[in-house]
VMD Tcl script that draws the C-alpha trace (Angstrom):
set ca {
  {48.27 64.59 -76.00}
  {46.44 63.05 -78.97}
  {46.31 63.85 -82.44}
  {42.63 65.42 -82.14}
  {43.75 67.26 -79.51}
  {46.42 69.61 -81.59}
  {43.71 69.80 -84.42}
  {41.98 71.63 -82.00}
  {44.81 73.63 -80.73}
  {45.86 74.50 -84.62}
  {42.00 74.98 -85.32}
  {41.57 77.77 -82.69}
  {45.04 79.35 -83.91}
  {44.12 79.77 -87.28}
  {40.72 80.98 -86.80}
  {41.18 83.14 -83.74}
  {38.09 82.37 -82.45}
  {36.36 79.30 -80.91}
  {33.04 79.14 -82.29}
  {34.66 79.16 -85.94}
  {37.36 76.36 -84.81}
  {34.83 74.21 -83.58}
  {32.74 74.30 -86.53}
  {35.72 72.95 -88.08}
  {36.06 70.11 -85.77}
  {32.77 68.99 -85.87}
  {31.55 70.18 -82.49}
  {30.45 72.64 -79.95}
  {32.00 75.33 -78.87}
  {31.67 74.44 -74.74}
  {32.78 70.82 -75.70}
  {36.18 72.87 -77.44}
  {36.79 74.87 -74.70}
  {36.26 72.08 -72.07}
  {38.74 70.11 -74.40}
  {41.10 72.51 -73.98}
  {40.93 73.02 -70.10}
  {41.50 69.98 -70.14}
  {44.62 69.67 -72.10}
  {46.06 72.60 -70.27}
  {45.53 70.87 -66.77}
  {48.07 67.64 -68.60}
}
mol new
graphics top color blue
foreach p $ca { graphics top sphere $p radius 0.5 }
foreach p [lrange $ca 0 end-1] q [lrange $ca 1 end] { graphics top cylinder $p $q radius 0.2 }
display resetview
């Protein structure tokens, strides 16, 4: 797991809701959630 990675894992904790955490990371919303499909299948 890489450092991005957990900023996107805090991101969607704090927010609650994808479309606001990935704003915050500087991309989509389908690229999060494929992100963390991905991370869950590790």
């Amino acid at each position: 797991m890489t450092i991005q990675q957990l900023e996107y894992i805090v991101a969607v904790n704090k927010h609650r809701h994808f479309v606001a955490a990935s704003e915050q990371g500087g991309s989509t919303q389908p690229t999060l959630s494929t992100r963390i499909q991905k991370m869950e299948v590790e």
